[in-house]
C-alpha positions as CSV (number, residue, x, y, z in Angstrom):
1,X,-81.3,291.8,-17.4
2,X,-81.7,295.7,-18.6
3,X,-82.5,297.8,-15.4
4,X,-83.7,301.3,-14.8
5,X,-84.3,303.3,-11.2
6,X,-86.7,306.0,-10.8
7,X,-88.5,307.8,-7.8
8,X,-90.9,305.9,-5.3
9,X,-94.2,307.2,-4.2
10,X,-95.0,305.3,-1.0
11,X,-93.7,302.7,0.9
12,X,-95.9,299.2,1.6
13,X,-93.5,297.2,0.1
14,X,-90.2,298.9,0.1
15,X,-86.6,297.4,-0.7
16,X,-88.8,294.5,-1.8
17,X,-87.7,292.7,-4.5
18,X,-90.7,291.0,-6.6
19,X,-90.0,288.6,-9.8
20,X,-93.7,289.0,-11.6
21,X,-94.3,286.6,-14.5
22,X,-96.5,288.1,-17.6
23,X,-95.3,291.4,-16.6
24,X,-95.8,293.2,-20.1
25,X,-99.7,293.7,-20.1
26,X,-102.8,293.1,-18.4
27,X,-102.4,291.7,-15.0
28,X,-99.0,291.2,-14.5
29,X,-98.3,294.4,-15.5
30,X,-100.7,295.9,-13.3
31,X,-99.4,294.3,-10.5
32,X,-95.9,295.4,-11.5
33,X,-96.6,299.2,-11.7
34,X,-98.5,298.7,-8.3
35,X,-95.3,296.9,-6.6
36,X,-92.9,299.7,-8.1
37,X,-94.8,302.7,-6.9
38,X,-95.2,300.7,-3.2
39,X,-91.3,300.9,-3.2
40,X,-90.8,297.2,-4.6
41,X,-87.9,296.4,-6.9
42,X,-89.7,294.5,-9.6
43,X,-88.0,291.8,-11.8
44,X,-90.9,291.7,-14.8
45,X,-90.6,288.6,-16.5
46,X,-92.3,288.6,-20.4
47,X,-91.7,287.0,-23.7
48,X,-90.2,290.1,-25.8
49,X,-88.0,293.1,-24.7
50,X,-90.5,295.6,-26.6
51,X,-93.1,295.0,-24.3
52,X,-91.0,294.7,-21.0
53,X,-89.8,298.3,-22.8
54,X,-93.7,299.2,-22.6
55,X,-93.7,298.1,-18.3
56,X,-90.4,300.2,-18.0
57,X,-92.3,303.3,-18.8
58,X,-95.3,302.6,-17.2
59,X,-93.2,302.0,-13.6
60,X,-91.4,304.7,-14.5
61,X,-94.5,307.4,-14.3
62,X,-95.6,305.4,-11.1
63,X,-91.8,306.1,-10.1
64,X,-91.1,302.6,-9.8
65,X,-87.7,300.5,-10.2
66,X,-87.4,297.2,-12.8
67,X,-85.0,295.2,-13.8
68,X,-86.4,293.5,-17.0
69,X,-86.0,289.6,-17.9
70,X,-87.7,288.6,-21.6
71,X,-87.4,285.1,-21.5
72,X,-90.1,282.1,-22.5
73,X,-91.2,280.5,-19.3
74,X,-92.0,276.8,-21.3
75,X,-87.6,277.3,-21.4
76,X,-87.2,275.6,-18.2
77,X,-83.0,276.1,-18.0
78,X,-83.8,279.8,-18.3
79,X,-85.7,280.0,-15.6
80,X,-83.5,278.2,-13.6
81,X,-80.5,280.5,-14.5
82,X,-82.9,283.4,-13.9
83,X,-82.8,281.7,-10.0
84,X,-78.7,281.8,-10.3
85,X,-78.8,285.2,-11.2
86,X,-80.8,286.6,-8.0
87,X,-79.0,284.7,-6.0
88,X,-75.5,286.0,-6.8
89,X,-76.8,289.5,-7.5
90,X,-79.3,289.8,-4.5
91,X,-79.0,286.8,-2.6
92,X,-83.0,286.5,-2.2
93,X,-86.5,286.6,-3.3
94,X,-88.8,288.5,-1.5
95,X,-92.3,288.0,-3.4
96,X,-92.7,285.7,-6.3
97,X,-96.3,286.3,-8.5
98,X,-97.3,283.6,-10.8
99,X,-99.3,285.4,-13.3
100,X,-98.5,284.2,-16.9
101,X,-100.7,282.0,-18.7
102,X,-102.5,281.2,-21.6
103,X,-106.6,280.4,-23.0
104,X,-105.2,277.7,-25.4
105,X,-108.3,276.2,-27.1
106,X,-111.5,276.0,-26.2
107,X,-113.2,273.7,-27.8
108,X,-114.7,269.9,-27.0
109,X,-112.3,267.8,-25.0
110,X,-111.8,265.2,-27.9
111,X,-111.4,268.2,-30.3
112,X,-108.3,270.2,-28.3
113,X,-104.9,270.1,-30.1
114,X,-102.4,267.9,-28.5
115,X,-99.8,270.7,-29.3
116,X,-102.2,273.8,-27.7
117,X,-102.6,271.5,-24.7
118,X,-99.0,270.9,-24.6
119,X,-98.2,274.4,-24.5
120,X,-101.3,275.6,-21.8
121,X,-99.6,273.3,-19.6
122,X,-96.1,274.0,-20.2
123,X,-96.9,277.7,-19.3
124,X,-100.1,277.4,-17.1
125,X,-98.5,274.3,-14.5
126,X,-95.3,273.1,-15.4
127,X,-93.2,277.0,-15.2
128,X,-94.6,277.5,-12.0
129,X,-93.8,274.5,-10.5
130,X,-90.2,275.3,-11.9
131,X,-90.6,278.7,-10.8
132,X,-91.1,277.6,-7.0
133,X,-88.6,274.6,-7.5
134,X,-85.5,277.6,-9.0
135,X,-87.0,280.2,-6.6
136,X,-87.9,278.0,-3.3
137,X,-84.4,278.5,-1.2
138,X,-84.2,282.3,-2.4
139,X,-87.6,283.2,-1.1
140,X,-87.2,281.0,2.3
141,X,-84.1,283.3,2.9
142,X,-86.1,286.3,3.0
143,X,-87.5,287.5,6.2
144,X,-91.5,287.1,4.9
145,X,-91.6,285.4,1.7
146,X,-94.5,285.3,-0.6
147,X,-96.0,283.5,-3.5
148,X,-99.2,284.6,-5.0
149,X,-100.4,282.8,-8.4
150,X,-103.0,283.9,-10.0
151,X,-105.8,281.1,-10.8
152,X,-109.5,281.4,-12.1
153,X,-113.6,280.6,-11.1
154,X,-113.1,278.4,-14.0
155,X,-110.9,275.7,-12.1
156,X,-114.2,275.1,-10.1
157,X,-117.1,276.0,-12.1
158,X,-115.7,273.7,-15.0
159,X,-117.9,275.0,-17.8
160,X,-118.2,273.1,-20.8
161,X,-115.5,273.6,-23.5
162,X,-113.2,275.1,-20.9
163,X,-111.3,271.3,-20.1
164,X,-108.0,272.8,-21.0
165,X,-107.6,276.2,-19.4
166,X,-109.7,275.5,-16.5
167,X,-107.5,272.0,-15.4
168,X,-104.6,273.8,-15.8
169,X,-105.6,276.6,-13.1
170,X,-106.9,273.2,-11.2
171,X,-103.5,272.0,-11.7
172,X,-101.7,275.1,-10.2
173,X,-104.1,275.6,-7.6
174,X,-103.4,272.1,-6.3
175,X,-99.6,272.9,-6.7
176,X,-99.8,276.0,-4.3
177,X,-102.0,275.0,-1.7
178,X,-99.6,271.7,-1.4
179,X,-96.8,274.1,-1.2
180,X,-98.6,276.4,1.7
181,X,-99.0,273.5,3.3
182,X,-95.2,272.7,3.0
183,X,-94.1,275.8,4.2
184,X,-96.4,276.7,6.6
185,X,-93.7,276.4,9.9
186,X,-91.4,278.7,7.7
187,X,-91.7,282.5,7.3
188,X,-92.7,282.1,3.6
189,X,-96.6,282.3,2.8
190,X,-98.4,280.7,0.1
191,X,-102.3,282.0,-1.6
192,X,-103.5,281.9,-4.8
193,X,-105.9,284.7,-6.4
194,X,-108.9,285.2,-8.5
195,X,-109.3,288.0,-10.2
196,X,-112.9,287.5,-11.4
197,X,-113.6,288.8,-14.6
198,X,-111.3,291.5,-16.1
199,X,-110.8,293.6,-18.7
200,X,-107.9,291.9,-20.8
201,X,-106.9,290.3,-24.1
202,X,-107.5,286.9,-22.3
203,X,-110.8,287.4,-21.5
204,X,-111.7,289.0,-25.0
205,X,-110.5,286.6,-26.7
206,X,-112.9,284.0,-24.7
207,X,-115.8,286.3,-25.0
208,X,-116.0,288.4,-28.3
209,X,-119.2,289.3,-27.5
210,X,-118.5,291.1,-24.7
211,X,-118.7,294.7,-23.8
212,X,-115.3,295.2,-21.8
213,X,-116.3,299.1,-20.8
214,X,-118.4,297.0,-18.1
215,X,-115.5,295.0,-16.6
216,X,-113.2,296.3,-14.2
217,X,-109.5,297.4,-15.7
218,X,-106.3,294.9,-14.4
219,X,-105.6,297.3,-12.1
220,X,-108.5,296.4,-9.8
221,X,-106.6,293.8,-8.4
222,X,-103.6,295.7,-7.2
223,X,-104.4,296.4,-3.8
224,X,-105.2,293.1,-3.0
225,X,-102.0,291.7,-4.4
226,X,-99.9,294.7,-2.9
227,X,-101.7,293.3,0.9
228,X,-101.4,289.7,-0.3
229,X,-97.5,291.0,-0.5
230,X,-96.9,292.8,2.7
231,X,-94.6,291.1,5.2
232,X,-97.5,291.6,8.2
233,X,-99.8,289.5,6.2
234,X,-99.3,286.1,7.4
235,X,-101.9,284.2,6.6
236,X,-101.5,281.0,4.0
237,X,-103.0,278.8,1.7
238,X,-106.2,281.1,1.0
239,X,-108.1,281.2,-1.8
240,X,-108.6,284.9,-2.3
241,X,-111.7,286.8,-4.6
242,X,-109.6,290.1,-5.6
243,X,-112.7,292.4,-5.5
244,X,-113.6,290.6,-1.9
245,X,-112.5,290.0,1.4
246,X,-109.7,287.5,1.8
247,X,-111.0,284.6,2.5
248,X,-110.6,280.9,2.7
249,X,-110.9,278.8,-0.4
250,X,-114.6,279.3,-0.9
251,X,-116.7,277.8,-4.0
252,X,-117.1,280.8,-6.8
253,X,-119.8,282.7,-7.7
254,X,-121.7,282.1,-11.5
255,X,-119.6,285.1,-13.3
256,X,-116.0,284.4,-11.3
257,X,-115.9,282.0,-14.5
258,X,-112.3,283.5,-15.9
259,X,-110.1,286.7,-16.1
């Protein structure tokens, strides 16, 4: 774990220390540079240093702190070492965002790749159940945990040719609100986040087609995650719209249909 300290801005979620999966672009790194310049210490989880190198500077201009962890999340020992190591250097978890993912294919049901449905799941459901299972004690021991993870419209609206990517949101949307459920007599809080459609490689890649000048940038869904994040938000088990108000899980509209 390479890390690097600048200058904060302001201070919503100082001395906070946030482990963001898919930290390197899009999303996760949105939410990353938004945590660093609200005073969080970020732990960016991605799959190559050069892009974690890419966050660095990025949190850097928002005058931001990181410690950077490139790992692959389908290497379940690594993540659980990646638990050992907070807990001897820091001792606890403060916010935990679930972000990483992948499309895999989309295609017919009978027609999807055992292998890309291997791998959507490994990534999509299985790391973030490890993730809560290695990060669980660390983030009960701070004073207001919180674990956000990052789902899609498509989990409900279940268009056609959308089997894989959309039950594996289903999957981890099942996963968290069971564990808010859990944890609801504890300090930690539990909510899970659409971010509607977005402008990112994910959602270009699903629709070529598509002029992304007209969707919002990642960064739209920052302030929601950084309030989603704050220890006086206490609420748990939502299902949150990142361009709405908060809300309880709520069916989606036509277009919430990925990020």
């Amino acid at each position: 774990m390479a890390e690097r300290h600048t200058e904060r801005h302001t201070e919503r979620l100082r001395d906070r220390l946030a482990l963001i999966t898919g930290a390197s672009r899009g999303i996760g790194a949105a939410i990353a540079k938004a945590y660093a310049a609200e005073g969080a210490h970020v732990i960016g989880v991605a799959r190559t240093a050069g892009a974690l190198e890419e966050l660095d500077d990025r949190t850097k201009e928002q005058g931001g702190s990181a410690t950077l962890v490139a790992m692959d999340l389908t290497d379940f020992g690594a993540i659980d070492d990646l638990g050992r190591q907070i807990f001897e250097r820091w001792g606890k978890l403060d916010i935990l965002v679930g972000n990483a993912a992948i499309l895999g294919d989309l295609s017919p049901v009978g027609h999807i790749r055992p292998e890309v449905w291997q791998r959507a799941y490994d990534l999509n459901v299985t790391a973030n159940y490890r993730l809560i299972r290695s990060m669980d004690s660390l983030l009960r021991r701070s004073d207001a945990g919180r674990a956000l993870f990052v789902t899609s419209g498509a989990a409900r609206s279940l268009p056609p040719y959308w089997a894989l990517y959309a039950s594996t949101k289903a999957a981890l949307e099942a996963i968290a609100m069971a564990y808010a459920k859990e944890t609801q007599k504890t300090n930690l809080r539990v909510n899970v986040v659409n971010p509607g459609p977005t402008r990112t490689d994910m959602r270009a890649a699903a629709f070529p087609g598509e002029d992304p000048s007209q969707l919002p940038p990642p960064e739209h869904i920052a302030e929601t995650m950084i309030r989603l994040a704050e220890p006086d938000f206490t609420e748990t088990g939502l299902w949150v719209a990142a361009d709405a108000q908060t809300t309880a899980p709520a069916a989606p509209t036509k277009d919430e249909s990925i990020h």
